[in-house]
C-alpha positions as CSV (number, residue, x, y, z in Angstrom):
1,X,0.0,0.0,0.0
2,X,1.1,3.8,-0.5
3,X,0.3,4.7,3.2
4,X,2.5,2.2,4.5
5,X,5.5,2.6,2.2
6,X,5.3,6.0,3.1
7,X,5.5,6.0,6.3
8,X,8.6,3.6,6.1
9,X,10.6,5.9,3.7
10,X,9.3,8.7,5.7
11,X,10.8,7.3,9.2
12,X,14.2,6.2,6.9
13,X,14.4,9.9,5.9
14,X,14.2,11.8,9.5
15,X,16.8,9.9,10.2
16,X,19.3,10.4,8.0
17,X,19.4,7.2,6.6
18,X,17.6,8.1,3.2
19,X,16.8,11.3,0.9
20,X,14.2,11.5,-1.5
21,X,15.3,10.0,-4.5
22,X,18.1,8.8,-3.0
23,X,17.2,5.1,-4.6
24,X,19.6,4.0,-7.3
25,X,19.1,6.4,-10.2
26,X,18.3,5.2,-13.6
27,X,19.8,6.3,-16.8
28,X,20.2,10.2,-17.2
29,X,20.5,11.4,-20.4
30,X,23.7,12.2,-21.9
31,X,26.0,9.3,-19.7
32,X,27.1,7.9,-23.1
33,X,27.7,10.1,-26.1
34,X,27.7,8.3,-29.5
35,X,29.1,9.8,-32.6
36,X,25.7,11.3,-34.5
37,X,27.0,10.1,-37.5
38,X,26.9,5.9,-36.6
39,X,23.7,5.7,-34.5
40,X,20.2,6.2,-34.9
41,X,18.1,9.9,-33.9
42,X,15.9,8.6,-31.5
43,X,13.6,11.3,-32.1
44,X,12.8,10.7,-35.3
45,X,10.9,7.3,-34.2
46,X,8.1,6.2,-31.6
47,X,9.8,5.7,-28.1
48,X,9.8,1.9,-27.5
49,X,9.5,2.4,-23.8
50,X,6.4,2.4,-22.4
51,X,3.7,5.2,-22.9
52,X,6.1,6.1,-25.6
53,X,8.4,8.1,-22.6
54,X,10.7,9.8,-24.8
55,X,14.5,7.5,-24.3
56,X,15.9,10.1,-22.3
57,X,19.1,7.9,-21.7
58,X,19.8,8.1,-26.0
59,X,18.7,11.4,-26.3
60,X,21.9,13.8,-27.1
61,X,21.5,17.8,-27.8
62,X,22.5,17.0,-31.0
63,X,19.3,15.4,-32.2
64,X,17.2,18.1,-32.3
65,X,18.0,20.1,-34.6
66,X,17.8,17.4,-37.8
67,X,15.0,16.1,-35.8
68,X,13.1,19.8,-35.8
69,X,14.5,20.3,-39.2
70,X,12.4,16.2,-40.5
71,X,9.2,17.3,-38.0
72,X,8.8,20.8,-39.9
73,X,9.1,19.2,-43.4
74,X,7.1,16.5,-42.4
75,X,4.0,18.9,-41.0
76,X,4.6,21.3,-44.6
77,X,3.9,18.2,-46.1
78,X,0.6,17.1,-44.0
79,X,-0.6,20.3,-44.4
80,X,0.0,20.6,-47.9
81,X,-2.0,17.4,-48.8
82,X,-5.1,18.5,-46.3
83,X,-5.2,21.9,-48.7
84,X,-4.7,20.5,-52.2
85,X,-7.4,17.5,-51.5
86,X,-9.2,17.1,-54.3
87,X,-12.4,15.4,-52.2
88,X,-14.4,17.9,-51.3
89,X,-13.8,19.2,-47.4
90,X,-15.2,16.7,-44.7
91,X,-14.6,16.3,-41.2
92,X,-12.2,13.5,-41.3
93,X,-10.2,14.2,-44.4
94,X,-9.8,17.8,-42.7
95,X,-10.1,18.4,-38.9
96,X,-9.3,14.9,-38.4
97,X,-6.7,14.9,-40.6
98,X,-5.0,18.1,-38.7
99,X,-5.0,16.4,-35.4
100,X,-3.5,13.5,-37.0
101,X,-0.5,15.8,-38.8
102,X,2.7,17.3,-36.7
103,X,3.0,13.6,-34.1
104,X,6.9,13.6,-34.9
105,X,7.1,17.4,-34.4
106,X,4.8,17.2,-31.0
107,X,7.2,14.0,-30.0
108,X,10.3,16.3,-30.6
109,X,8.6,19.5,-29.2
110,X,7.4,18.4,-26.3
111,X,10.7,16.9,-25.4
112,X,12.7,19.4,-26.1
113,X,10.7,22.0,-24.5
114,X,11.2,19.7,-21.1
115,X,14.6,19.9,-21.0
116,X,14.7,22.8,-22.5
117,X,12.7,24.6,-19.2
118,X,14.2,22.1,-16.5
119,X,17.2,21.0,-17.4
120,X,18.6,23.5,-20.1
121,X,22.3,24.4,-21.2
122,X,23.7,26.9,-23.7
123,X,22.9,24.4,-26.9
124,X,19.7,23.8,-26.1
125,X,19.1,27.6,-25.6
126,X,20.7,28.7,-28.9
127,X,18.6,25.7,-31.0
128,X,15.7,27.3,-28.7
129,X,16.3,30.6,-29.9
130,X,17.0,29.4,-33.3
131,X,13.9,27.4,-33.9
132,X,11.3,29.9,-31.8
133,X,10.5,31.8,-34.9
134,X,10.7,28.8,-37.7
135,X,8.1,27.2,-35.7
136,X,6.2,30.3,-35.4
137,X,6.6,30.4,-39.5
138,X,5.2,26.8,-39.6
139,X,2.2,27.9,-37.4
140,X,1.3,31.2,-39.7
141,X,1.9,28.3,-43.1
142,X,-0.9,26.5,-41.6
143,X,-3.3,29.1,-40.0
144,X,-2.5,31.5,-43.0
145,X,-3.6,29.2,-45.6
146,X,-6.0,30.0,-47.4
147,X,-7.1,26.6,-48.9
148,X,-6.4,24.7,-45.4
149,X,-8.9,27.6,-44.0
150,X,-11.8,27.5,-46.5
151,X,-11.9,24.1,-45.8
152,X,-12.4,24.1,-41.8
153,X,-14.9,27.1,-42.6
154,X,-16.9,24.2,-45.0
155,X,-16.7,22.0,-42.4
156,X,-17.5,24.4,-39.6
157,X,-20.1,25.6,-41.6
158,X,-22.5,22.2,-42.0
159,X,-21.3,21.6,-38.4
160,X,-25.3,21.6,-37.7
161,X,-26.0,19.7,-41.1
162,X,-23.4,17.0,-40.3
163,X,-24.9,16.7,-37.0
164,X,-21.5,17.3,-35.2
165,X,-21.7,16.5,-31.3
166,X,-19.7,16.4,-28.6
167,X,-15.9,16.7,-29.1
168,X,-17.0,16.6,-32.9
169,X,-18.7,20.0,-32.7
170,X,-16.4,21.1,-30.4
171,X,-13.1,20.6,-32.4
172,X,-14.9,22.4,-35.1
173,X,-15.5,25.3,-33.1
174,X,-12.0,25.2,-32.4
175,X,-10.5,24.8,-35.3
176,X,-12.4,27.6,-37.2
177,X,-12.0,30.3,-33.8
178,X,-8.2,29.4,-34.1
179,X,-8.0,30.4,-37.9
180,X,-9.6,33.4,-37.5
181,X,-8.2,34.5,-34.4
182,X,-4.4,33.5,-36.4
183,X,-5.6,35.6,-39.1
184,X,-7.0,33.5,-41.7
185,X,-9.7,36.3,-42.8
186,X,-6.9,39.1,-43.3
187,X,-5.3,40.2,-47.0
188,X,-2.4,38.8,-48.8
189,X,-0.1,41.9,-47.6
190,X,-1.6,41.9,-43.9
191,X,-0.4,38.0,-43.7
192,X,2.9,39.3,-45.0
193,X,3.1,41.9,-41.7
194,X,1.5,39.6,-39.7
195,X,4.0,37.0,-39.8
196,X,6.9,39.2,-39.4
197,X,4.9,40.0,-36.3
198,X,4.6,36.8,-35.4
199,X,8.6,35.2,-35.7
200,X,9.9,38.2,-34.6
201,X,7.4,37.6,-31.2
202,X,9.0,34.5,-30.9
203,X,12.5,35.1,-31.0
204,X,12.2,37.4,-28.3
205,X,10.1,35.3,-26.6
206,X,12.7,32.7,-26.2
207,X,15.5,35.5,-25.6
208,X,13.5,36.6,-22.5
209,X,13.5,33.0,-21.3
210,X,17.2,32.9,-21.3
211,X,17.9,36.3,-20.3
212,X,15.4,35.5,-17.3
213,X,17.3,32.2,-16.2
214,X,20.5,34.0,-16.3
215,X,19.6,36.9,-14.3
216,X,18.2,34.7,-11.6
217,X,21.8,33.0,-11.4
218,X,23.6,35.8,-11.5
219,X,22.2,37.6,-8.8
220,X,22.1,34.8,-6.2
221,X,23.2,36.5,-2.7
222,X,26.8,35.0,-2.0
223,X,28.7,35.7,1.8
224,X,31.7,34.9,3.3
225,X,30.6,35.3,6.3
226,X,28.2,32.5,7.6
227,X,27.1,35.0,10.3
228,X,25.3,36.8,7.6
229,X,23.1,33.7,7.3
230,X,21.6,33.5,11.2
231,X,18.1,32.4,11.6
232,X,18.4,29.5,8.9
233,X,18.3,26.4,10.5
234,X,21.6,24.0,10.5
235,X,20.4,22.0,7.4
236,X,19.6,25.0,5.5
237,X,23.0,27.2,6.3
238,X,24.9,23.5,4.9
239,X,22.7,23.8,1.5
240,X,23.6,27.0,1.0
241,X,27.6,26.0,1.3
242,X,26.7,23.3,-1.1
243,X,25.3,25.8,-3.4
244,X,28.2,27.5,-2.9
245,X,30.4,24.9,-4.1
246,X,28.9,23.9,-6.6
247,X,29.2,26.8,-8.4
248,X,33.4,27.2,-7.7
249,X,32.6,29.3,-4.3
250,X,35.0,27.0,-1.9
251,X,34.4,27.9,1.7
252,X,31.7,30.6,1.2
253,X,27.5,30.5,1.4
254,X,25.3,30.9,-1.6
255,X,21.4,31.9,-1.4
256,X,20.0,31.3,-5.2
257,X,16.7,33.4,-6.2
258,X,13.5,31.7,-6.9
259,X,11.2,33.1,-9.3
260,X,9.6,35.3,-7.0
261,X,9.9,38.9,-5.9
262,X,10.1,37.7,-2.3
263,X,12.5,35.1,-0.9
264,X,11.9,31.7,1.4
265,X,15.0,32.9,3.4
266,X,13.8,36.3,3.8
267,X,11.1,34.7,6.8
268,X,14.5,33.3,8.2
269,X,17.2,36.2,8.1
270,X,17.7,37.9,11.4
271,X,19.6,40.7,9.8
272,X,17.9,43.5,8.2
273,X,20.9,44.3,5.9
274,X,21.2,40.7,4.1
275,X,17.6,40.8,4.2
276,X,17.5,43.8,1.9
277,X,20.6,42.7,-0.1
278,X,18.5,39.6,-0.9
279,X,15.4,41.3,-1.9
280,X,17.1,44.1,-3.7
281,X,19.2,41.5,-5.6
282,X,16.0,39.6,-6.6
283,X,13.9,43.1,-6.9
284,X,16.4,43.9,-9.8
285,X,17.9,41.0,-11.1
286,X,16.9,42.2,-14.4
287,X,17.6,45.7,-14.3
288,X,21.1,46.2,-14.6
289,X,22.5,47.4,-17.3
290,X,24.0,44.3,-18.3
291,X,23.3,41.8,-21.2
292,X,20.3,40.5,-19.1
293,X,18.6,43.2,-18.3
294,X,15.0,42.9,-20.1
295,X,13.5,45.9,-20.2
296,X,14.4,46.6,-23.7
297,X,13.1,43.3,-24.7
298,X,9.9,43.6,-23.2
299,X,8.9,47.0,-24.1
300,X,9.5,45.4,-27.3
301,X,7.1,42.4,-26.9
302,X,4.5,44.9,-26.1
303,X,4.7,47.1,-28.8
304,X,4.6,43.6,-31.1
305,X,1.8,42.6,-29.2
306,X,-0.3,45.6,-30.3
307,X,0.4,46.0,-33.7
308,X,-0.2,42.7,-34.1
309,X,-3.9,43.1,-32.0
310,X,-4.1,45.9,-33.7
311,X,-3.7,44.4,-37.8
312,X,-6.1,41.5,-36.1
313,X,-9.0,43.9,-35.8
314,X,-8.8,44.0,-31.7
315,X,-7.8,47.2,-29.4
316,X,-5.6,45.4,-27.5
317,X,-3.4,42.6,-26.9
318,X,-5.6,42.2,-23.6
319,X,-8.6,42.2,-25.8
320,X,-6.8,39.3,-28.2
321,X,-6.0,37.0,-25.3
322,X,-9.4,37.3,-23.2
323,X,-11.6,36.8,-26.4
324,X,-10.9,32.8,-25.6
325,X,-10.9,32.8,-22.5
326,X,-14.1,32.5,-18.9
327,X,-13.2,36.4,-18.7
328,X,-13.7,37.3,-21.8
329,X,-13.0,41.1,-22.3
330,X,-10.6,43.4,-20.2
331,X,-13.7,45.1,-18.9
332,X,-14.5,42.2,-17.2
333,X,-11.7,40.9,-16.0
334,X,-11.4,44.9,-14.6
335,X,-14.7,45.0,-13.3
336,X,-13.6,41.7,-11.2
337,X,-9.6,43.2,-10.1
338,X,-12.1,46.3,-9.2
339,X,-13.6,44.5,-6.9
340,X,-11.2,42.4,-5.7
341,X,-8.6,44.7,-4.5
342,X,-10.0,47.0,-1.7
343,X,-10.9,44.1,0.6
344,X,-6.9,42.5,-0.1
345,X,-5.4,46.1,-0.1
346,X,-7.3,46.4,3.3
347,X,-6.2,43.0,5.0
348,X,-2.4,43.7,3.4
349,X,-2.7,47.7,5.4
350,X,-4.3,45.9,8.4
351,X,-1.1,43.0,8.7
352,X,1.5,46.1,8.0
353,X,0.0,48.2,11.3
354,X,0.4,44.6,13.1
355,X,3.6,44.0,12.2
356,X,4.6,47.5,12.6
357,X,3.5,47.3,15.9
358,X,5.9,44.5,16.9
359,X,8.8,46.2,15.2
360,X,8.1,49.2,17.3
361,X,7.2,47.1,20.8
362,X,11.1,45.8,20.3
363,X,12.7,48.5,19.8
364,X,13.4,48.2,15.9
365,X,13.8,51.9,14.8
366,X,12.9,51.7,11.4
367,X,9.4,51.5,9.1
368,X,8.5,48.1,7.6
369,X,10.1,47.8,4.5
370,X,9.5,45.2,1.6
371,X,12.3,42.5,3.0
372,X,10.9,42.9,6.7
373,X,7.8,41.6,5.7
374,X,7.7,37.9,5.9
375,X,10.4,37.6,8.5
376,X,8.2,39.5,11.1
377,X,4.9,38.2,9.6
378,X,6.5,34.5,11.3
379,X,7.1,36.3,14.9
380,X,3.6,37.6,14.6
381,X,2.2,34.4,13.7
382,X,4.3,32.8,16.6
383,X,2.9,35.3,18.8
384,X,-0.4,34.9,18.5
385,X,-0.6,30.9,17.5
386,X,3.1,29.6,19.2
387,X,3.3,28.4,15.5
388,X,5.5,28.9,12.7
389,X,7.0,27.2,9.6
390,X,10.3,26.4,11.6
391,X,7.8,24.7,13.8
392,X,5.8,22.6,10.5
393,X,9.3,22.2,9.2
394,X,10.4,18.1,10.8
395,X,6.6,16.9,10.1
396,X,7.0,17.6,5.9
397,X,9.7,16.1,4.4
398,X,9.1,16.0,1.0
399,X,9.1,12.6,0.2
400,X,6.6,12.5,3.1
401,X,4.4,15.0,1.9
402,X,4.3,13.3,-1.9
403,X,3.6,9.7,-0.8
404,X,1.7,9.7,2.2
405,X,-0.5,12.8,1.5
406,X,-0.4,14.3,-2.3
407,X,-0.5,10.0,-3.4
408,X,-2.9,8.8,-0.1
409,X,-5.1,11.9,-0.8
410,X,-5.8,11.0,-4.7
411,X,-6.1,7.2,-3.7
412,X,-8.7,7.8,-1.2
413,X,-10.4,10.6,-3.7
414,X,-10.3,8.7,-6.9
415,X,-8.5,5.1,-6.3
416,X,-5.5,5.2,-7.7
417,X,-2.0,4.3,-6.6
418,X,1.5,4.7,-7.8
419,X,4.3,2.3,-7.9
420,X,7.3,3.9,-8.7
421,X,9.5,3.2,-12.4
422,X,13.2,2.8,-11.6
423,X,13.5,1.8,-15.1
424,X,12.6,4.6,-17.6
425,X,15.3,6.7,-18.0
426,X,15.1,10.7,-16.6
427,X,16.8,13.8,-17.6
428,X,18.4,14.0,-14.4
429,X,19.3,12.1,-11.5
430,X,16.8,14.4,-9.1
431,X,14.0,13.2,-11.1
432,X,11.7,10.5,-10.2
433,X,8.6,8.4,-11.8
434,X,5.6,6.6,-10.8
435,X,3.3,4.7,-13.0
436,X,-0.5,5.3,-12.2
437,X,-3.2,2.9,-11.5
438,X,-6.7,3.4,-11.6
439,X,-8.7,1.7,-9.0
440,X,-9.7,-1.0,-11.0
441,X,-5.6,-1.7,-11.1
442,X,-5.8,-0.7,-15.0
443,X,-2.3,1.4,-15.8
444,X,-3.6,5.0,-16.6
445,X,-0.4,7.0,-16.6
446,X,3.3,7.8,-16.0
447,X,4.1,11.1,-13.9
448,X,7.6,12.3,-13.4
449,X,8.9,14.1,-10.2
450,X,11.1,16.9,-10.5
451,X,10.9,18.8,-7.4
452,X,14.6,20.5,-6.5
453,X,15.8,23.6,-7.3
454,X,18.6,24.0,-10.7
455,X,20.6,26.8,-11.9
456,X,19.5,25.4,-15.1
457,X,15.8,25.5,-14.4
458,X,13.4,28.2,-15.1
459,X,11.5,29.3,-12.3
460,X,8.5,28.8,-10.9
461,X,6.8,25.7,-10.8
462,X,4.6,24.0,-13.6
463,X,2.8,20.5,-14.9
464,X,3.7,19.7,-19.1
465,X,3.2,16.5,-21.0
466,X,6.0,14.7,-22.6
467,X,3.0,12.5,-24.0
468,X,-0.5,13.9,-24.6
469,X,-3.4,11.8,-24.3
470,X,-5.3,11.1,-27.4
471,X,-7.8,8.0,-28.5
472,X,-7.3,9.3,-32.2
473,X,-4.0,8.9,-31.8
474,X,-3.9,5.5,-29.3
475,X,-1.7,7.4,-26.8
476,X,-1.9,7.8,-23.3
477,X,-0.4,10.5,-20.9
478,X,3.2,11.4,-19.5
479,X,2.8,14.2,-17.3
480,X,5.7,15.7,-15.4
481,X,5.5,18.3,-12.4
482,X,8.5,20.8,-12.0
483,X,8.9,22.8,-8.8
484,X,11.8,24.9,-7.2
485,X,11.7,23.6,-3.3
486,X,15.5,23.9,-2.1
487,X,17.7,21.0,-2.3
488,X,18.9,19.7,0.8
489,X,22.9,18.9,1.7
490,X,23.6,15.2,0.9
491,X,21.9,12.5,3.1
492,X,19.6,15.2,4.8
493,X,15.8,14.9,4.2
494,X,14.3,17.8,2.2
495,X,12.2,19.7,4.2
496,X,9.2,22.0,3.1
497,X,7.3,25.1,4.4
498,X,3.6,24.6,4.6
499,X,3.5,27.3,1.1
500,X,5.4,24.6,-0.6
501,X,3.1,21.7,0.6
502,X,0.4,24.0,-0.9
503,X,2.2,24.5,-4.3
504,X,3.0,20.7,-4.9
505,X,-0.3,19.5,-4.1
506,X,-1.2,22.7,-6.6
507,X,1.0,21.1,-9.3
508,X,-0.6,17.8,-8.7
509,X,-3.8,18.8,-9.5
510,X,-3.0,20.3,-12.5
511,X,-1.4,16.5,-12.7
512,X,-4.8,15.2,-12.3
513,X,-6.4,17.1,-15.1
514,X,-3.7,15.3,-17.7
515,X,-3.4,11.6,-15.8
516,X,-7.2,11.4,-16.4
517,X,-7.7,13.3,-20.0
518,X,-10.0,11.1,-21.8
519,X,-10.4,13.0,-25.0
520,X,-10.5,11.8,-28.6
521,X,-8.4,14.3,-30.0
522,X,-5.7,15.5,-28.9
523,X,-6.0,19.0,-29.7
524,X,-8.9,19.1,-26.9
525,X,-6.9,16.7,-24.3
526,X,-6.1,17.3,-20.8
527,X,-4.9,20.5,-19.9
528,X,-5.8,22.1,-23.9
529,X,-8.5,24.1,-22.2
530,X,-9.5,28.0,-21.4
531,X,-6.4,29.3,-19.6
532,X,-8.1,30.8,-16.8
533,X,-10.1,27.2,-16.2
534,X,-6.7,25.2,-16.4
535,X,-6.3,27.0,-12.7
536,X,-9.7,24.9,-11.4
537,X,-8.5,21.3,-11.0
538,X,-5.5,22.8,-8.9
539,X,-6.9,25.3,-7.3
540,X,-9.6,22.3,-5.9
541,X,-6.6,19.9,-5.0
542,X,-4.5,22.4,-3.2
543,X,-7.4,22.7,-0.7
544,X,-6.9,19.0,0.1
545,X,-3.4,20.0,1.6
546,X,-5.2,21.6,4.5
């Protein structure tokens, strides 16, 4: 049972004795490098393993690009055929045919964008750089053509006639929305603009990325002085000299950002001065002048953004990318920040005066500033509750928290259980995977673990597919989550705060959504849905943490 193994590992871990994912690690990719020239691309054919997990263990940064170059021929040619058909335009030799098109360049995509956002290095970032606007070029050579269009407007057309139901109706609604919302309706010289709009969006799109990653490693807080670090706990000041050291700083202390504005250690810090250093480091780390500041870029993605809204017939990029979505317009989504903000800009005045107020009662000397925040919002919490996360800390050990509450929680909600996969390969020795049964003991899924943080690693944390779920296509999902929780010096047990509890059983439910997608098409599967409704299935789970 889940429960029980937990609670074994769980017991292992507080004492020393075992780390999550400390289990022999299989195959990461890139242990053995073949010459290119004398071995197969394993990109470029169905994984054998099962669920069709890419073989992350054969995998070199060297196959993508041939691999991107075969998946973009191979989609021209798909959508070619769909627009000179000579039959006259049907649901199946049309819509259907489009979800069938692009499965090697949705193999290698999804792949590469995996690694490419948890496990990235310079090659991976120029080919992502490099092949951001080609694949924006393939998008506009299907969404812009005009024969390809006029048939999903037949189609959409005698969607009542062909008695369309169902996903049926509703990939037709899709489908015809997305190529007018591309631009499929605008003239010859528009398209022109329009796609110059478009590749040059996604260049800097994928510059930003980069330029965002860096920033956050370059301005990690580094000391000398471990007295600088008082209020971390023991385990914590001995991760942040393994940070150190892993990055070439020998005998100092490293703190790395996170993708936030605030920091985890700013609760901890006792002094103000590295507490502001901290923030101010994160506050700006992409404002400095240097070759990752942003700014430029940005202001540069808006002004695309709005031409391109603009030459779409909108008055705004907000107006664009609410038309699709539960809010709809900006004057809703306004009329609902409108009324949101009062009552939070009143609880966030009301917690200042109370933590102002303990500042003052010890003597501090000094207004509540941005870095103060969280590290007095803990004594207040203390204070009035004897609580606090240093407190929560020993009870939610990772490996704890996954197996015998995120895993126990979805067993006793929907019946399944997880046994994990020591055999499929992983990107990385941190990662982990668990196959997923439904309650009937039917095998429903595979979902990789990557929970610790990476100077390679974007920031944040997120749920993506290396395999989409699709009964057109006869596949069945691998979903991965990705989090940034701190990782802990070797043979200690990595410990969460009660936020990061809440964010992985977040990430899980967002898990959920693709371990149970049950769609026909693939285009409509799992998570493909309204991107302020994506947030509903996690939102619901995180609840479950409490």
């Amino acid at each position: 049972m889940v429960r029980h193994t937990a609670l074994v590992l769980a017991a292992a871990a507080a004492a020393g004795a075992l780390a999550f994912a400390s289990s022999p690690a299989p195959a990461t990719m890139h242990e053995t490098q073949t010459s290119a020239a004398v071995r197969a691309n394993p990109l470029l054919t169905p994984s054998p393993l099962p669920f069709g997990a890419p073989p992350f263990d054969k995998i070199q940064d060297a196959d993508f690009r041939p691999a991107f170059d075969a998946a973009i021929k191979q989609q021209l040619d798909e959508v070619a055929a769909i627009a000179n058909n000579p039959e006259p335009p049907a649901f199946d030799n049309t819509l259907v045919a489009l979800e069938r098109s692009g499965q090697l360049l949705t193999r290698v995509n999804l792949t590469f964008n995996g690694l490419a956002s948890a496990n990235t290095n310079p090659t991976l970032q120029a080919l992502q750089e490099e092949v951001a606007p080609q694949l924006a070029a393939l998008d506009d050579a299907m969404f812009l053509n005009d024969k390809v269009f006029k048939r999903v407007e037949a189609v959409y057309q005698q969607r009542e006639a062909l008695r369309l139901e169902g996903q049926s109706l509703r990939l037709a609604e899709y489908y015809y929305k997305r190529f007018v919302r591309a631009g499929a309706r605008l003239s010859d010289a528009d398209k022109t603009r329009l796609k110059a709009l478009n590749e040059e969006d996604a260049t800097l799109g994928a510059k930003f990325t980069n330029m965002l990653l860096a920033a956050a490693k370059a301005g990690a807080l580094v000391t000398s002085n471990v007295a600088d670090l008082a209020g971390l706990s023991k385990d914590e000041i001995q991760a942040a000299s393994e940070a150190a050291k892993a990055r070439g700083f020998e005998g100092q202390w490293l703190i790395p950002l996170q993708n936030t504005t605030q920091q985890p250690a700013l609760a901890s810090l006792a002094n103000r001065a590295i507490r502001q250093r901290l923030f101010d480091a994160s506050w700006t780390r992409t404002e400095r002048g240097d070759a990752n500041d942003t700014r430029a870029t940005i202001a540069r993605l808006a002004e695309l953004r709005a031409r391109r809204a603009a030459l779409l017939g909108y008055p705004s990029h907000a107006a664009l990318s609410l038309e699709d979505q539960m809010a709809g317009t900006p004057a809703a989504l306004d009329q609902f920040l409108r009324r949101l903000v009062p009552p939070s800009a009143a609880n966030a005045r009301a917690e200042a005066r109370e933590i102002q107020a303990l500042i003052d009662r010890q003597g501090g000397g000094f207004a509540l500033a941005p870095w103060d925040w969280d590290f007095y919002a803990e004594r207040v919490r203390k204070a009035r509750y004897d609580l606090n996360n240093a407190d929560l800390a020993p009870y939610l050990s990772l490996d704890r928290v996954l197996r015998d509450g995120v895993f126990y929680t979805a067993q006793e909600l929907y019946g399944l259980t997880f046994k994990q996969r020591r055999d499929i390969p992983v990107y990385h020795p941190d990662v982990t995977v668990f196959e997923v049964f439904d309650r009937d003991g039917t095998s429903m899924a595979l979902f990789y673990c990557d929970y610790f943080k990476r100077d390679n690693k974007n920031g944040g944390a997120w749920m993506d597919n290396f395999v989409q779920q699709s009964k057109l296509l006869g596949s069945r999902p691998v979903v991965v989550n990705v989090a940034n929780f701190t990782k802990p010096a070797p043979g200690q047990p990595a410990l969460l705060t009660f936020d990061e509890v809440g964010t992985l059983f977040h990430e899980f439910g967002h898990a959920l959504h693709g371990i149970f997608a049950n769609s026909q098409y693939p285009a409509l599967s799992g998570a493909n849905v309204a991107r302020d409704f994506v947030e509903l299935p996690s939102q619901i789970n995180e609840h479950w943490a409490l």
